[in-house]
N, C-alpha and C positions, 0 to 999 in steps of 0.2 A: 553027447556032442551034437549040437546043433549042425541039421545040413545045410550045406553051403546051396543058395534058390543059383539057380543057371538062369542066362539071358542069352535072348538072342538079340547080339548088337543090332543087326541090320533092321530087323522088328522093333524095336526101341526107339531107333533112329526114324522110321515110319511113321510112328505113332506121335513124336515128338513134332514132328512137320506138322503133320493134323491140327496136333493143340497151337502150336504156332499159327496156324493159316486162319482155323476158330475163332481165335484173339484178336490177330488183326482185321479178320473179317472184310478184305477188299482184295482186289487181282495184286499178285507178288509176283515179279519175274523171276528167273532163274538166278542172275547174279543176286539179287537182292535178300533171296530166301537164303544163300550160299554163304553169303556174308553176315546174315542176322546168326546164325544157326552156328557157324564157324567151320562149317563142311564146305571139303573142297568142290570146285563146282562139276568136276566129274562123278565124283560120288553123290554127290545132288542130283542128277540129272539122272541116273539108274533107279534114286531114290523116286523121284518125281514120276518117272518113265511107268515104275509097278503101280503108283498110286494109281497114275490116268488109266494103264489100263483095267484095273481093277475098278473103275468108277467113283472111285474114292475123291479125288480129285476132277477138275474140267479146266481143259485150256482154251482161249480167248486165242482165233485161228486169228486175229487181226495185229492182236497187241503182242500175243503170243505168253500172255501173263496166268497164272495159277489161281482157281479158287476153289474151295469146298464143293465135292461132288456130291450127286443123288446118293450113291450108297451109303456116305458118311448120313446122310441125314435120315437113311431107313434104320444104321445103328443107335444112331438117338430116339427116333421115334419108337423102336422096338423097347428101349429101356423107361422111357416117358408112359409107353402104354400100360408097363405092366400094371399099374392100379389107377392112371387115371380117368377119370371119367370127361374124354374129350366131347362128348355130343351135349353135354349138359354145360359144361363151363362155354363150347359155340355160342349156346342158346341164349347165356346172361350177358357175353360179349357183344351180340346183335342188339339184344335187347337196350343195353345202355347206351349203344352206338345211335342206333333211331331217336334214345331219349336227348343226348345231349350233340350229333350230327358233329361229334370228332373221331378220329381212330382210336380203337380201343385199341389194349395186349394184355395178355395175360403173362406173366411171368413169374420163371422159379429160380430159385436158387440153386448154382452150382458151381458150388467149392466156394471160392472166393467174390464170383460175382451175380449178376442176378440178369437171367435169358432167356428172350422172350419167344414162348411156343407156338401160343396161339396169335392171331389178330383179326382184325377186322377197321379195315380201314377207308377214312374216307378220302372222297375226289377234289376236297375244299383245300387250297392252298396254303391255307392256315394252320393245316393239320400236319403231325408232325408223320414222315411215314420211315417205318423200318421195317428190316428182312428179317426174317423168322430165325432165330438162332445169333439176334443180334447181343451181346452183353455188355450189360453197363456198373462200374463198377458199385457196391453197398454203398459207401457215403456220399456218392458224389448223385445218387438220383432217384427219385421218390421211391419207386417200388423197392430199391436197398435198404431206403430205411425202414421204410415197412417193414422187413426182414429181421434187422438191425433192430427193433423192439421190441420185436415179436420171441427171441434168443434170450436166452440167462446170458445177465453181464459177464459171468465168466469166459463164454463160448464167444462173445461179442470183444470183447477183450484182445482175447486167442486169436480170433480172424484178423483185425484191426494190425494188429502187433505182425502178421504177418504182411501186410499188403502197404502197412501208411497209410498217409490221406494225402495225396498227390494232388497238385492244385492240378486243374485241368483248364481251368477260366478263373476268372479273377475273383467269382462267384465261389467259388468252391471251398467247403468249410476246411480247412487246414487244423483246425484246433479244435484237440481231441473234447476240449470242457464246454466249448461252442457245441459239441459235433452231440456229446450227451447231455445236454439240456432239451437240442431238438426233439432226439429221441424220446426223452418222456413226454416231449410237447406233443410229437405223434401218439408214443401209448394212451395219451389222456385223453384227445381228442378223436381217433380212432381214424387217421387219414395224415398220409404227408404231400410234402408241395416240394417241386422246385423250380425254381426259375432263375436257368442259365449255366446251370453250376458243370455240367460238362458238356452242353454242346448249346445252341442259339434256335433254345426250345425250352416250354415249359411241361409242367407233368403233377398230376395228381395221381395218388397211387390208394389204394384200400388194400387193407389183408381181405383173403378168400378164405377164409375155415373150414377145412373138413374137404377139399381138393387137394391133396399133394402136397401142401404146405410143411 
């Protein structure tokens, strides 16, 4: 007889804020987290109340809104470290950053979408700049696809089938036979592009072999 796994709701319910807050990645106020989640906003607010004091979460003394704290990000950074080599991929990120004077990132895959670790970024207006732990969905932006070819069609399939292809701008490839012809356009040529397809930015992305990939 298989044993029945125990949970502990209030821990669940924690953890599930988290990956909420991750996702949307900007300040949430109380009602709004209350209302996405479908917890009452007393219970939210106990929920919220452990997070901040455990560092997990920080609140905005102005606006009074919720975002992703320091501890949350030494739990990721402890799982990121265990094999990869951060001082060596720095070094190719500077490196490319001086040669072509844009922001660079590096990013990986996780779960469903692709988030970025490292950066180095520039002061030039033109450049596009993001916060470290930002995620952009596989299809919809260069480094995804990178991903996206880099996977046996089955496994690409599997993800796909779970997420859709959500149009996000008018840009964004919606069809699945559009979405793999790219794909092989990237494996063949060894680099994707996009421009526009979820936000009002462009991006070239390279696979890194042999980093975490």
């Amino acid at each position: 007889m298989k044993k029945e796994t125990k949970i502990i709701s209030s821990a669940q319910k924690c953890l599930q804020i988290l990956k909420y807050m991750a996702n949307v990645n900007e300040g949430l106020g109380l009602n709004e987290l209350a209302e996405a989640m479908d917890i009452n906003k007393s219970s939210m607010h106990h929920y919220l109340s452990t997070l901040l004091l455990e560092g997990f979460i920080i609140q905005n003394p102005n606006t009074k809104d919720y975002r992703i704290g320091p501890e949350a990000f030494k739990v990721g950074e402890c799982y990121l470290r265990k094999d990869f080599p951060y001082d060596e991929m720095g070094k190719i990120l500077r490196e490319l950053h001086e040669k072509v004077n844009q922001s660079t990132y590096y990013f990986l895959r996780t779960d469903t979408k692709v988030s970025c670790i490292l950066a180095k970024e520039s002061p030039s207006r033109d450049s596009i700049h993001l916060d470290l732990g930002t995620a952009f969905p596989l299809h919809a932006s260069a480094s995804g696809k990178v991903f996206l070819a880099y996977i046996t069609k089955a496994e690409r399939d599997h993800i796909l089938n779970q997420t859709g292809l959500s149009a996000y701008t008018e840009k964004t490839i919606t069809d699945i036979n559009l979405l793999e012809k790219e794909i092989i356009e990237v494996r063949l040529q060894g680099y994707a592009l996009s421009d526009g397809e979820y936000g009002d930015f462009r991006e070239i992305a390279v696979p890194v072999i042999g980093f975490g990939d």
